[in-house]
C-alpha positions in Angstrom: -4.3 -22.2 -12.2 -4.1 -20.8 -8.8 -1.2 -22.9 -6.4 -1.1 -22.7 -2.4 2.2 -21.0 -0.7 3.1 -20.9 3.2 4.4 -17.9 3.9 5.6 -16.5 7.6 5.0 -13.0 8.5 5.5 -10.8 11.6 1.9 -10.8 13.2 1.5 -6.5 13.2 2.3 -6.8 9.2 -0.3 -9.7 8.7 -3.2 -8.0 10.7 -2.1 -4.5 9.0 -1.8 -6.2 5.2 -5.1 -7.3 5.9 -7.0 -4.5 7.1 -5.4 -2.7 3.7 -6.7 -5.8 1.9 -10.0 -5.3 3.3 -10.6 -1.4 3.1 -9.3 -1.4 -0.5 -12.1 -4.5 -1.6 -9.0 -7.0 -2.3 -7.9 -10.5 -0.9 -4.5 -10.7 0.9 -3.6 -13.5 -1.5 -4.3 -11.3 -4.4 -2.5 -8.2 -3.1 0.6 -10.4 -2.4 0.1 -12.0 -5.9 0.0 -8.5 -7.2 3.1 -7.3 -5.3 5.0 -10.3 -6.3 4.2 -9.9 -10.3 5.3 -6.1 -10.4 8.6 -7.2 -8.5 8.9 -10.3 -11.1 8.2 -8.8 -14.4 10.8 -5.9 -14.3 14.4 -6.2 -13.9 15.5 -5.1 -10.8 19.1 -5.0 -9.9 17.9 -5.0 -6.1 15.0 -4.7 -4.0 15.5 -0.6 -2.9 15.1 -0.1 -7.0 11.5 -1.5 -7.0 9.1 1.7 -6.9 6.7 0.6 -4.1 9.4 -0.7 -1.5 9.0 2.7 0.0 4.8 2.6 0.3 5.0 -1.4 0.9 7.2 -0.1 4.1 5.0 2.9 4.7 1.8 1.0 4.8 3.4 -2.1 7.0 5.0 0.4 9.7 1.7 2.6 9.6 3.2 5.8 8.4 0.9 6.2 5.0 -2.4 7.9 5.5 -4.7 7.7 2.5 -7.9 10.3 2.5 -10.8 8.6 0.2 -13.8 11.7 1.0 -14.2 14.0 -1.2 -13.3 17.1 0.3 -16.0 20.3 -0.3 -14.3 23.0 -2.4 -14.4 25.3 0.4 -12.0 23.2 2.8 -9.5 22.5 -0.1 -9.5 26.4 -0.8 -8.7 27.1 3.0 -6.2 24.4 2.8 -4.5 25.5 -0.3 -4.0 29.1 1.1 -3.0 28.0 5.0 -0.1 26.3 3.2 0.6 29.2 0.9 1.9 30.6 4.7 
């Protein structure tokens, strides 16, 4: 049974958690549900131990980039060697 929260939020975070929501086909309500379970169900002696506090900081301050196309063989090739340098 689902229950309604109020939660406050710095506006950038809000409009940024929701564009992530929305490219990656998933409600803010159930990303935030998701978040909270994986923080819940471990035991965590503080928050800087829980794995994603890093990329939940990295997506919020826009710092992570995520590429989703494919790349053609070619271009990974090019890449692979350029940083071989």
């Amino acid at each position: 049974m689902d229950a309604k929260i109020t939660l406050s939020f710095d506006e950038s975070v809000i409009k940024k958690a929701k564009r992530y929501a929305e490219e990656n086909n998933i409600s803010l309500s159930r990303l935030t549900e998701f978040l909270l379970t994986k923080v819940t169900t471990n035991n965590y002696s503080s928050f800087e131990d829980f794995p994603v506090a890093d990329w939940v900081s990295m997506v919020s301050e826009g710092q992570a980039e995520y590429k989703t196309k494919a790349q053609k063989s070619k271009n990974l090739s090019a890449e692979f060697f350029k940083a071989k340098k």
